[in-house]
MARPA-759562 format. One record per residue (C-alpha): residue number from 1; z, x, y; residue in one letter. Coordinates in Angstrom, 1 decimal. Layout:
BEGIN
NUM,Z,X,Y,A
...
***
This chain:
BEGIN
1,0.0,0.0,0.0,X
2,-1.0,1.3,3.5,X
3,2.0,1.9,5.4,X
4,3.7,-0.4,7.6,X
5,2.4,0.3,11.0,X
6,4.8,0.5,14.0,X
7,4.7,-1.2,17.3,X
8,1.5,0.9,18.7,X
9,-0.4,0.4,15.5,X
10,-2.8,-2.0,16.6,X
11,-4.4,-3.8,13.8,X
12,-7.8,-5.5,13.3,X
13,-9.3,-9.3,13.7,X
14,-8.4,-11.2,10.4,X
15,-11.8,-12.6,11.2,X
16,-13.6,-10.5,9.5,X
17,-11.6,-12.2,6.6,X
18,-13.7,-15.2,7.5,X
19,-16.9,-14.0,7.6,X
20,-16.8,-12.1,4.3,X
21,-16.0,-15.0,2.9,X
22,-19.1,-16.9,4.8,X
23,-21.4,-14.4,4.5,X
24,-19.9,-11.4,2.9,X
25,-19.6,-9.9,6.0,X
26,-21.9,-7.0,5.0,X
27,-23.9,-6.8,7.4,X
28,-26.4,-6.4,4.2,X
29,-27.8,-10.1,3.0,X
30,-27.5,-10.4,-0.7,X
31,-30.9,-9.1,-1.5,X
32,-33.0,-9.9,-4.5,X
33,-31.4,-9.2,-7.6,X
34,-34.5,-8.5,-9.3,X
35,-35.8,-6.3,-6.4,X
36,-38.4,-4.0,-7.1,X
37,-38.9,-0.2,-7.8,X
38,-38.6,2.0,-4.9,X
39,-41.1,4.4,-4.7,X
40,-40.4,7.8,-2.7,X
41,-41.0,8.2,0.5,X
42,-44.4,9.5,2.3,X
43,-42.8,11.9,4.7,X
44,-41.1,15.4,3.1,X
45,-37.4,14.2,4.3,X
46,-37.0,12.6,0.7,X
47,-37.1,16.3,-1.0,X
48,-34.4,18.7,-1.6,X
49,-31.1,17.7,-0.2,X
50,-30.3,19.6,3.8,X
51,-27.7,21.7,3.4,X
52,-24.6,20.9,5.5,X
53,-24.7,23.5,8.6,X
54,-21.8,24.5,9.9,X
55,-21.3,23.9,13.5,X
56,-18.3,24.2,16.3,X
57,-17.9,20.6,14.7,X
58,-16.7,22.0,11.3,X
59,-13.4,23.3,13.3,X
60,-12.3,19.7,13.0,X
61,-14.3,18.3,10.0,X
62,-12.6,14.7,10.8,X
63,-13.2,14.1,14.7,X
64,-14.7,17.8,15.7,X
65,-17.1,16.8,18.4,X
66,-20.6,18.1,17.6,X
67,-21.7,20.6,20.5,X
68,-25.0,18.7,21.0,X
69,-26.0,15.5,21.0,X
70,-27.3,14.3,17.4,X
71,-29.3,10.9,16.1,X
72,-28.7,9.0,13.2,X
73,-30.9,6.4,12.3,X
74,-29.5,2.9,10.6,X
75,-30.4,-0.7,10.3,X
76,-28.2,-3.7,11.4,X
77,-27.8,-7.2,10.6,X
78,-27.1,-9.7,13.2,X
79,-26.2,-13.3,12.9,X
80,-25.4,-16.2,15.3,X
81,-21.6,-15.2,15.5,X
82,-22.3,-11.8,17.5,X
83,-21.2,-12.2,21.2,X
84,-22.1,-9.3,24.0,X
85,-21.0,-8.9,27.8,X
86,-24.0,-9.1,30.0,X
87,-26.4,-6.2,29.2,X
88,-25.1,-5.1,26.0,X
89,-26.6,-5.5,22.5,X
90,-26.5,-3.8,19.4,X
91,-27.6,-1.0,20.5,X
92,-25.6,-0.3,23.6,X
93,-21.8,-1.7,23.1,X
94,-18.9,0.0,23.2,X
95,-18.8,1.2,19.4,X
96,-22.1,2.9,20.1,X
97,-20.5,4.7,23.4,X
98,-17.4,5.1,21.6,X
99,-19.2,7.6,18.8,X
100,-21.5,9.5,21.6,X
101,-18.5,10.2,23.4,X
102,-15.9,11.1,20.9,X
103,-18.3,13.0,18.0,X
104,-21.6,13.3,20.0,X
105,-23.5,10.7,17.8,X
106,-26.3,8.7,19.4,X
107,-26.9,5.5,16.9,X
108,-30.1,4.5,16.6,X
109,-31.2,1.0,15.0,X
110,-34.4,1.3,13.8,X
111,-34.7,-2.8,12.8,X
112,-32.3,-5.3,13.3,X
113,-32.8,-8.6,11.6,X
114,-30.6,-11.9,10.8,X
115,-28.3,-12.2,8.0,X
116,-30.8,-14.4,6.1,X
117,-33.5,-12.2,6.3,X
118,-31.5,-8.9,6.2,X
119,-31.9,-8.6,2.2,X
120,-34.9,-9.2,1.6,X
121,-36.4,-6.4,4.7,X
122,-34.2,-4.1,2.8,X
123,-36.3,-4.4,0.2,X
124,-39.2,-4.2,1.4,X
125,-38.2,-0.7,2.9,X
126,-36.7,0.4,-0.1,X
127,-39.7,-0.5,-1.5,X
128,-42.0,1.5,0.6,X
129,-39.2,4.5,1.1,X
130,-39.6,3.6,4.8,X
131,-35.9,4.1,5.0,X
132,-33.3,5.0,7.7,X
133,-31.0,7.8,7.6,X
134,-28.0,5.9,6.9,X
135,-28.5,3.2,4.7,X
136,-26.6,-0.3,4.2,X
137,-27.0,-1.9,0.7,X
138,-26.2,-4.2,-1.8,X
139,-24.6,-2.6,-5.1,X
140,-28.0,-3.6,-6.7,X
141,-29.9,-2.0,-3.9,X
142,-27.7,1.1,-4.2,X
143,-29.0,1.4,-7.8,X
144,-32.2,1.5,-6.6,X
145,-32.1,3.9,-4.6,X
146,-30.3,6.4,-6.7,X
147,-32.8,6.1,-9.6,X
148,-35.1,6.8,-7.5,X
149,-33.3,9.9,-6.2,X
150,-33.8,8.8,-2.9,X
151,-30.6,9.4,-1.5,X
152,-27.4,12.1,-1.2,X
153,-24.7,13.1,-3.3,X
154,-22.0,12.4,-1.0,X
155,-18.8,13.7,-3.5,X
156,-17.9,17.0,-1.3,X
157,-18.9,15.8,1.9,X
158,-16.5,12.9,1.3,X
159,-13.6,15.6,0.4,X
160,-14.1,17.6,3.0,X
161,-14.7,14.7,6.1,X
162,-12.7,12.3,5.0,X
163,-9.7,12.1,6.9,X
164,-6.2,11.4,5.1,X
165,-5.9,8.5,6.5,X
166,-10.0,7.1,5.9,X
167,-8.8,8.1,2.2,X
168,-5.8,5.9,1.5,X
169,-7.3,2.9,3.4,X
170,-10.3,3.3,0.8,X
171,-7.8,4.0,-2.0,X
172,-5.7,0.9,-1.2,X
173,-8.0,-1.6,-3.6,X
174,-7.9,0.7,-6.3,X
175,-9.7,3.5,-8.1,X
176,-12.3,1.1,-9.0,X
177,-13.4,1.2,-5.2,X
178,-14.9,4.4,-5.0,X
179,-15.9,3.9,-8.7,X
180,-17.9,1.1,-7.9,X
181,-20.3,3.9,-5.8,X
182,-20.2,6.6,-7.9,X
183,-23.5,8.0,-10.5,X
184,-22.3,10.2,-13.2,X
185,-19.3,11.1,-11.8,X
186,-20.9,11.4,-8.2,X
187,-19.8,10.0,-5.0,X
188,-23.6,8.5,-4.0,X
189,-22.1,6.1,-1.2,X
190,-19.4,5.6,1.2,X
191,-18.1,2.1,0.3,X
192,-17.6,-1.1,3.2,X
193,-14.4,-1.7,1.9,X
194,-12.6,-5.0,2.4,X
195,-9.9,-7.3,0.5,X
196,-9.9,-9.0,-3.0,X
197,-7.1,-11.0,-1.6,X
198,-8.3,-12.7,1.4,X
199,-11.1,-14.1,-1.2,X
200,-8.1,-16.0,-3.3,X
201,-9.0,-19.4,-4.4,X
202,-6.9,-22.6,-3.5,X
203,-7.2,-26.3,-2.2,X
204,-6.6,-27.3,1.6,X
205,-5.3,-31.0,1.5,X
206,-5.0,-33.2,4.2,X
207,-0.7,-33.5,4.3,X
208,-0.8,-36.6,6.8,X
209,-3.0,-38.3,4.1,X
210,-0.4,-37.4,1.5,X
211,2.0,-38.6,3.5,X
212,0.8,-42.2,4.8,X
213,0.3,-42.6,0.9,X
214,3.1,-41.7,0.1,X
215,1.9,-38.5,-2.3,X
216,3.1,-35.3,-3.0,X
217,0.8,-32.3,-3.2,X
218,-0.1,-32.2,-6.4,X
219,0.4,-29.3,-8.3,X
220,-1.3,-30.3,-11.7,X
221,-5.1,-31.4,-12.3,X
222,-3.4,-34.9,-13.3,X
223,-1.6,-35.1,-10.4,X
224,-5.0,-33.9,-8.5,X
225,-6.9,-36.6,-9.8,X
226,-4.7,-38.9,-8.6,X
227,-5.1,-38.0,-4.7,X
228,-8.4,-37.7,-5.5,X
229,-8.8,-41.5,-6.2,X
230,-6.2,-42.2,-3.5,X
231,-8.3,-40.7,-0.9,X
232,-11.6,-42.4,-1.7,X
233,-9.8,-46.1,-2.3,X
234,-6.7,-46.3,-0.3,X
235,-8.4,-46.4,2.9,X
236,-6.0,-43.0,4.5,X
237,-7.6,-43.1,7.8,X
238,-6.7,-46.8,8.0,X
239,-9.8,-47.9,9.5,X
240,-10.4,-50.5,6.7,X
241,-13.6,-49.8,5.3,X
242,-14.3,-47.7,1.9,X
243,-15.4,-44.7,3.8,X
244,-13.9,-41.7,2.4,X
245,-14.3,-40.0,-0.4,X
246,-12.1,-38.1,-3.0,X
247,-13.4,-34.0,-3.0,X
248,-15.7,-32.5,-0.6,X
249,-18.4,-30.2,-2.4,X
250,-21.2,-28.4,-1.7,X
251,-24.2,-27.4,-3.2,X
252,-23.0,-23.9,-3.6,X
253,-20.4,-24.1,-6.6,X
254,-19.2,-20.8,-6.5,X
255,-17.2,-18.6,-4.1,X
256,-14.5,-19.3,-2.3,X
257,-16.2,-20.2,1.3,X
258,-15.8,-24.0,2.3,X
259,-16.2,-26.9,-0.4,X
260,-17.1,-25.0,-3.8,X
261,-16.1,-26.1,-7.4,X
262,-14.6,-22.4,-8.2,X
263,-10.7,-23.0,-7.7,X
264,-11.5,-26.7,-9.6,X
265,-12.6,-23.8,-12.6,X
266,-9.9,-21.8,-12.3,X
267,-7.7,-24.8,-12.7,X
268,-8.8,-25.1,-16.2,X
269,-8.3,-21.4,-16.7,X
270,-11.9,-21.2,-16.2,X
271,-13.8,-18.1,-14.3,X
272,-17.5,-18.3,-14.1,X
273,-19.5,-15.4,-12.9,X
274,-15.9,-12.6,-13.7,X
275,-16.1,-10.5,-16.8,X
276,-13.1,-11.3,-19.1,X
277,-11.4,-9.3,-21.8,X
278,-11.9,-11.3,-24.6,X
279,-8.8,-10.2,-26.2,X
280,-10.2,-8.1,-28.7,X
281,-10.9,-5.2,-25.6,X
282,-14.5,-7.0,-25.2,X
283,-16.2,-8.1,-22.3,X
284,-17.2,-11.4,-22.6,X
285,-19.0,-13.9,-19.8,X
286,-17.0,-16.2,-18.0,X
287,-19.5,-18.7,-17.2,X
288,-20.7,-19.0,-21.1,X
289,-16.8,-19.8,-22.3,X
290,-15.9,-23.1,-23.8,X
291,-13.2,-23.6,-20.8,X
292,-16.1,-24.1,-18.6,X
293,-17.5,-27.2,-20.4,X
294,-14.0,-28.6,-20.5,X
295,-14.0,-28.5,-16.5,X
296,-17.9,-29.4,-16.0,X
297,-17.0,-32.8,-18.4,X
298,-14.2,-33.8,-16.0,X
299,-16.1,-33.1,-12.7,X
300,-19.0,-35.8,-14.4,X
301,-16.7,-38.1,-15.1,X
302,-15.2,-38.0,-11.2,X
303,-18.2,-37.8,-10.0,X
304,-19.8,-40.9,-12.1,X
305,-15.9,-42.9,-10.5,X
306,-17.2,-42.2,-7.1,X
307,-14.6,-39.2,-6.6,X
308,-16.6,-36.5,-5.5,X
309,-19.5,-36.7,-2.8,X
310,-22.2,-38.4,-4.2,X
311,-24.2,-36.3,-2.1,X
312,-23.2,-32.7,-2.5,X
313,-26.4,-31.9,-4.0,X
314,-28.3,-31.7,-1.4,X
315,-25.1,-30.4,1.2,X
316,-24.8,-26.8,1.8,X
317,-21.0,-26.0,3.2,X
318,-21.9,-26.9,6.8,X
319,-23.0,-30.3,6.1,X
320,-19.7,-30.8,3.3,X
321,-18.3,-29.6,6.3,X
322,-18.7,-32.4,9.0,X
323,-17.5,-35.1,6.6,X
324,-13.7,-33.4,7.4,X
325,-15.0,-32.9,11.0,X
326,-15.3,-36.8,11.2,X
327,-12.2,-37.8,8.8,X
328,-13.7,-39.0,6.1,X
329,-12.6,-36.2,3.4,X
330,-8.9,-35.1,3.1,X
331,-9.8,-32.3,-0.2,X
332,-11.8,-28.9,-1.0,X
333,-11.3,-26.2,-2.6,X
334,-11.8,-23.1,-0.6,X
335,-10.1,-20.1,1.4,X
336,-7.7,-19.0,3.4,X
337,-9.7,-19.5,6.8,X
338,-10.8,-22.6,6.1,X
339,-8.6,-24.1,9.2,X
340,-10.6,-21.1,11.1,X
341,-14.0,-23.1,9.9,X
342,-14.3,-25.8,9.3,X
343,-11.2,-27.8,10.0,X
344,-10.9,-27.0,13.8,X
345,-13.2,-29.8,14.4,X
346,-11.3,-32.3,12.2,X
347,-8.4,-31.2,14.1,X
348,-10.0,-31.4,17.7,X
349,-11.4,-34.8,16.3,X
350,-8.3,-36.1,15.7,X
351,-4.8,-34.4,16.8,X
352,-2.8,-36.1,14.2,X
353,-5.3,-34.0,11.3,X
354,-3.1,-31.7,9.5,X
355,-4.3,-29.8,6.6,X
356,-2.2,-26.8,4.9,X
357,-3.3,-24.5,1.7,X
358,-1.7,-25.2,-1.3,X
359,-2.0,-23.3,-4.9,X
360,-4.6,-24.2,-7.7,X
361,-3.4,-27.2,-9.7,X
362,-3.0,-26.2,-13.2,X
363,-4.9,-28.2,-16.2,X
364,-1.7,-27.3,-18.1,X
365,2.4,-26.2,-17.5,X
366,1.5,-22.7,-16.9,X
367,0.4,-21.6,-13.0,X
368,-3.4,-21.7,-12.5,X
369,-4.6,-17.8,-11.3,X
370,-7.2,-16.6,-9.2,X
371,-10.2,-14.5,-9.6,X
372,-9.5,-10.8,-8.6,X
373,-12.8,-9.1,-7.8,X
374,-14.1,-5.9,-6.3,X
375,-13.0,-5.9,-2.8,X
376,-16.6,-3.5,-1.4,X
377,-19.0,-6.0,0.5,X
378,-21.7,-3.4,0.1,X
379,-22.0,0.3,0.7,X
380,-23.7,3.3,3.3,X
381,-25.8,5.8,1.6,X
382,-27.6,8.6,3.2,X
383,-31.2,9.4,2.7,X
384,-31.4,12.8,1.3,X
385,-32.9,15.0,3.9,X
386,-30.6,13.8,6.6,X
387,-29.6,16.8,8.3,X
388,-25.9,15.4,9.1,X
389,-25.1,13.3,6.3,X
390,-21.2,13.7,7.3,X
391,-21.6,12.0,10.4,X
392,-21.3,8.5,8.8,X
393,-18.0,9.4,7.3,X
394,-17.1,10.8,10.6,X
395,-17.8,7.7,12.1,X
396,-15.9,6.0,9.5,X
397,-13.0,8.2,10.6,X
398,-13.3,6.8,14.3,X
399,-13.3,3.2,13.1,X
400,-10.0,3.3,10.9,X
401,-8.1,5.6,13.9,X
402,-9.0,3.0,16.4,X
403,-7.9,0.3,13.9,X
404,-4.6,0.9,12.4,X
405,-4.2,5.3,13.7,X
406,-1.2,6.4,14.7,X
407,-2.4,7.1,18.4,X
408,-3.9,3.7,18.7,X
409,-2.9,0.9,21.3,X
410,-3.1,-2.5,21.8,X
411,-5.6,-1.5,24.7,X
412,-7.5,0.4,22.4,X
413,-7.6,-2.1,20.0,X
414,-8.6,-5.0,22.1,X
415,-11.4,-2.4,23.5,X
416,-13.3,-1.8,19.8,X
417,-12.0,-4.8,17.6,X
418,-11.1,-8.0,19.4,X
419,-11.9,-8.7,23.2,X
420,-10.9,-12.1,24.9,X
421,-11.8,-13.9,21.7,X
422,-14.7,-11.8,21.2,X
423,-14.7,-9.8,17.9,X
424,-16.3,-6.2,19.2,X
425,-15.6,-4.8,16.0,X
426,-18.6,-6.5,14.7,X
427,-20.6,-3.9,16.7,X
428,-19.5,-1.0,14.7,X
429,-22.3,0.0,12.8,X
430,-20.2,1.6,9.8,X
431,-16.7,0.2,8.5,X
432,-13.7,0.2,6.2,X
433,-11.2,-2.4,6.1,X
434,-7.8,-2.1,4.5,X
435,-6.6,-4.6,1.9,X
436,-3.3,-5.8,2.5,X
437,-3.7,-6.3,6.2,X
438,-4.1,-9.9,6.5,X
439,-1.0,-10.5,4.0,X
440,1.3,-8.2,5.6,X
441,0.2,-9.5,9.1,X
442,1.3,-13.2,7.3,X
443,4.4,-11.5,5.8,X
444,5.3,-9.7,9.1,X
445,4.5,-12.8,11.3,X
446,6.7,-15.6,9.0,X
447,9.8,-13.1,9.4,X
448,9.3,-13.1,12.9,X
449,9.2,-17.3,13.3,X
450,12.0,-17.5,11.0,X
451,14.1,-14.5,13.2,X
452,12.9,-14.6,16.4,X
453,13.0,-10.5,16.6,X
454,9.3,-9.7,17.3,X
455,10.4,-6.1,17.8,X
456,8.4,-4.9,14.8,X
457,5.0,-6.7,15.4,X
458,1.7,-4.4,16.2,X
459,-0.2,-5.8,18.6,X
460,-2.6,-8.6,16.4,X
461,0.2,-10.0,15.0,X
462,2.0,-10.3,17.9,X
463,-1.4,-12.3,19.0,X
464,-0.6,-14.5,15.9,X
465,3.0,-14.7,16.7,X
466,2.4,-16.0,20.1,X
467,-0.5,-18.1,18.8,X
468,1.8,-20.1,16.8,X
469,4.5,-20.3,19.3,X
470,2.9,-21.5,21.5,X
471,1.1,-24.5,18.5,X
472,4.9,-24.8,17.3,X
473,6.3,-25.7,20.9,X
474,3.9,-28.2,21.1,X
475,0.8,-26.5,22.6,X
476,-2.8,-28.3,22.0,X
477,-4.7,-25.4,21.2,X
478,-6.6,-26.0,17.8,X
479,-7.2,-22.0,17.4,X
480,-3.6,-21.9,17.5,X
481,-3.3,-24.5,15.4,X
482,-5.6,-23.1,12.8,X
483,-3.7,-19.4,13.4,X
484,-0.5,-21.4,11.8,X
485,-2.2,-22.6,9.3,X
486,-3.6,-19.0,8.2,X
487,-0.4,-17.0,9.3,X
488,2.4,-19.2,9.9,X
489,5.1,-19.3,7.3,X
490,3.6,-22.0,6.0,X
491,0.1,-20.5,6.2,X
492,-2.6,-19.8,3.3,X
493,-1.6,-16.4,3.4,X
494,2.0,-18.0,1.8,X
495,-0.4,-19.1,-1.1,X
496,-2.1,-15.8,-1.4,X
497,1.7,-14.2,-1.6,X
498,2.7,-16.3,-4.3,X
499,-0.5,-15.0,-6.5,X
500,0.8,-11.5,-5.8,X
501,4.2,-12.0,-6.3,X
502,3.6,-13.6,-9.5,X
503,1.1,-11.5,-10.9,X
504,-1.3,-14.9,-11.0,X
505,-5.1,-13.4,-10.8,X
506,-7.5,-12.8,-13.6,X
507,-9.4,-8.9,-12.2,X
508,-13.1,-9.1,-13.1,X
509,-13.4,-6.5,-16.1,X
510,-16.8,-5.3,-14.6,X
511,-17.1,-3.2,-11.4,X
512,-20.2,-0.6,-11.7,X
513,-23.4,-0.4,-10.3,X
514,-25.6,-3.0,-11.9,X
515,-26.9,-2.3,-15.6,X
516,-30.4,-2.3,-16.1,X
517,-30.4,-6.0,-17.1,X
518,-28.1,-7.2,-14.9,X
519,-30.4,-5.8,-12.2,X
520,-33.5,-7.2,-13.6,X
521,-32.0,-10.5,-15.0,X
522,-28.8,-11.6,-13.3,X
523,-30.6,-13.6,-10.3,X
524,-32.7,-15.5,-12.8,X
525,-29.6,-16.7,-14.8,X
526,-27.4,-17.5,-11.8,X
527,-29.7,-19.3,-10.6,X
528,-30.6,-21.3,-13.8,X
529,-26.4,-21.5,-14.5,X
530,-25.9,-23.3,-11.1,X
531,-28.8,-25.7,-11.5,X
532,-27.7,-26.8,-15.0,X
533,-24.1,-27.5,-13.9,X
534,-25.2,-29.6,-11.2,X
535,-27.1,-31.6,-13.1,X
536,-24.2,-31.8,-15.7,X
537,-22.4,-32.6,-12.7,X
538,-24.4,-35.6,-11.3,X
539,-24.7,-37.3,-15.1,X
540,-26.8,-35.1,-17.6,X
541,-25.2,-35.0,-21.0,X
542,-22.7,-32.3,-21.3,X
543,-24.9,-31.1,-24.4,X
544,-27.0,-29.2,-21.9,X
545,-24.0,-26.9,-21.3,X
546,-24.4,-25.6,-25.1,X
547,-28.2,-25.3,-24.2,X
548,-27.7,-23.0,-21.1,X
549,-25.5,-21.0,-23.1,X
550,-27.6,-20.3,-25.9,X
551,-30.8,-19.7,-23.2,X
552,-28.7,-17.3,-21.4,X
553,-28.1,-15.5,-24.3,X
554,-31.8,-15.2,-25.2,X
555,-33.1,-14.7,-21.6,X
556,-31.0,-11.5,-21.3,X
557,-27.2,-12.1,-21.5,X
558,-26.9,-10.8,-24.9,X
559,-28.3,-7.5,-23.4,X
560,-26.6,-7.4,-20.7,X
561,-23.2,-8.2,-22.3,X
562,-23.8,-5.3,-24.6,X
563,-24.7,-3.3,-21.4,X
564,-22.0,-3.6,-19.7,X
565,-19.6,-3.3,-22.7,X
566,-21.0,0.3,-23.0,X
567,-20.5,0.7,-19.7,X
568,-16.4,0.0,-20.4,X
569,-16.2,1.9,-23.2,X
570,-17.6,5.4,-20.7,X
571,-15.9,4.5,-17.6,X
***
């Protein structure tokens, strides 16, 4: 765990929570799975490796100030949720003056494009080799790239660049973390690491609902069935008509963004799309195991009783979304910044709306647990050739310092990270996150409300603090609303404590690069597994379960279970 920062520590926007969640946050797209092979690049820079010159840097390999200006080239992503003062972009914000003036590094984006398109122009250019020097991908498109021996062994540059405190805060989710980037026992990327915890299934209920019904939250699926039917046909919002319905869903079933089916899984001890020890020390599919029938039965038979939106088949999560925003739906399964987006609008709707995050309900005695998965959104490599490959861990260095460093301030951190509501540290074009941050800021913050001794608070949590002061004394703010219901002592991080407290996640067994099949095949069979189970969903005999699983099998999932077992038994 990283250490508890002191009063000038400033920490970072647990924002970023939300948009990994949304959007993975990688600044990368998902890419296309089934991609195709690079070829090398036309121009000599993708031949032997540059050697790392020493330079007047070296006498501070962490945050040694080159002597001369350098350029390293990149590629962003930029979505709809990036906000610049007048005159600034991408290209010219204060991350970017932040690295010329501190290591002498002028950032150059050679092509920026929107989240949606992001993956697939990667592609493309990994395609053609037309590559940048520093290079975000996906952990498929990573693959690519080093069987194509397109990019840098970055093992000693890492050892030597890395400062102490870049190195825990990458250490802090586990050996598996660097793992994840590493060829033959080489370092080939710096990982964007983030947090398996803020990506913890639960429900969000609607409480007043429970209340003018006279409900408890339920804890069991039995007892979730029942609010279910209570919400559709007991008229909660009192209007008198049948107008609301039992569970919001989306089209996307997995995940743990807005209005997916995954915590209704995991409730049946269920985990599609994690690799499970089968109890034997093999690897076996989630999504293929009998558990997953059992739940996809019950979801057709609340969905054929009018329970679940007759319509999430055609919904992505912003359309589920606005049927909270109006009142009409009081459950979802999700995450914890689900009062972030999209219940601010139900609250701002109606000031009486209170939701709160409550554990999975359990099919059986025993506590329902959460999936546990790599917490790496996607990683940087370097294009071999680049003549300062250890600027990007450099960089790296800058970002964590200005974060959680010892020498940071609240003015600092309000400079890079979070600026009168705008989050600057979605400028920075390279970035590790630590894991535990939102918890302990929850932790930190809940002792605080329940003391009143603030005296140990960095500076974003004493943001928090005073957020929920201020929504606790009667303020109308629905951001500090929505801050409670995320850090308050009552908060969805409270939820996310009690799985770590009590051991309650299931860690995905699989965590390397992407076998051959996987690589090849995976997109295919996702896409054919969350097809079938809507369709079993919305009233197609449950049989068609036992064909998907024997399809699977045939189309590659045989292979590529016996792939990745192999790649168990060597890791």
């Amino acid at each position: 765990m990283i250490k508890r920062p002191n009063r000038m520590r400033a920490a970072t926007s647990f924002l970023l929570a939300l948009a990994l969640l949304l959007s993975a946050c990688s600044g990368v797209g998902t890419g296309d799975e089934k991609g195709s092979t690079p070829s090398a690049p036309s121009e000599p820079a993708a031949g032997k490796e540059a050697p790392v010159t020493a330079s007047a840097a070296d006498a501070d390999p962490h945050f040694g100030k080159y002597p001369e200006p350098i350029e390293i080239t990149t590629v962003r992503s930029q979505d709809d949720t990036f906000k610049f003062d007048q005159g600034e972009s991408l290209d010219n914000n204060v991350w970017t003056r932040t690295l010329e003036n501190e290591l002498n590094i002028k950032v150059k984006n050679l092509w920026i494009a929107n989240s949606e398109q992001f993956g697939q122009k990667m592609n493309v250019s990994i395609a053609s080799g037309d590559l940048p020097q520093i290079i975000p991908v996906t952990a498929v498109q990573l693959k690519q790239l080093v069987d194509s021996d397109l990019i840098m062994d970055l093992t000693d540059i890492y050892e030597k660049h890395a400062s102490p405190f870049l190195k825990e805060i990458v250490n802090q989710g586990g050996p598996e973390v660097l793992d994840s980037a590493k060829f033959d026992g080489k370092l080939m990327a710096m990982p964007f690491t983030g947090s398996s915890q803020d990506g913890y299934s639960m429900y969000w209920a609607r409480t007043d609902w429970l209340e003018k019904l006279g409900l408890e939250a339920p804890k069991t699926m039995d007892e979730f069935y029942n609010v279910m039917e209570a919400f559709a046909k007991q008229d909660p919002d009192g209007n008198g008509q049948a107008d609301t319905i039992g569970l919001s869903l989306s089209k996307g079933l997995f995940g743990v963004g807005y209005a997916t089916l995954e915590g209704f899984f995991n409730g049946f001890r269920a985990y599609p799309r994690l690799w499970l020890d089968d109890g034997s020390g093999n690897l076996v599919y989630g999504s293929i195991q009998p558990e997953v029938k059992e739940a996809l039965a019950k979801a057709q038979e609340l969905y054929k009783a009018g329970l679940i939106d007759q319509e999430f088949g055609t919904k992505d999560g912003g359309k589920a979304a606005e049927l909270a925003a109006s009142g009409k739906a009081g459950l979802h399964f999700g995450g914890m910044a689900n009062s972030i987006w999209p219940l601010q609008p139900s609250r701002q709707n109606d000031p009486k709306a209170q939701w709160r995050a409550l554990p999975l309900p359990s099919i059986d005695a025993e506590p329902a647990k959460t999936p546990h998965n790599l917490a790496v959104g996607s990683y940087y490599a370097v294009l071999k050739g680049t003549e300062h490959p250890e600027a990007l861990v450099k960089a790296l260095n800058v970002f964590v310092e200005k974060g959680w460093g010892e020498n940071t301030t609240p003015e600092i951190y309000s400079e890079h990270f979070n600026k009168g509501g705008v989050e600057r540290h979605k400028y920075a074009p390279f970035q590790a996150w630590p894991s535990r941050k939102n918890l302990d800021a929850h932790l930190a913050v809940s002792a605080a409300l329940q003391s009143g001794d603030t005296s140990d608070l960095n500076a974003e949590e004493t943001d928090y603090y005073n957020r929920i002061k201020n929504h606790l004394d009667g303020g109308t703010d629905t951001l500090d609303w929505a801050y409670d219901r995320v850090f308050g002592i009552e908060g969805s991080f409270s939820v996310t404590n009690h799985y770590v407290e009590e051991d309650l996640v299931v860690r995905n067994g699989f965590y390397g690069a992407p076998m051959p099949t996987m690589a090849s095949k995976k997109s295919t069979l996702d896409k054919i597994e969350e097809e079938t189970f809507t369709r079993i969903i919305m009233g197609e005999p449950i049989e068609l379960f036992d064909k998907f699983v024997s399809d699977w099998k045939k189309l590659g999932g045989d292979q590529m279970t016996a792939e990745v077992n192999e790649w168990a038994k060597n890791k």
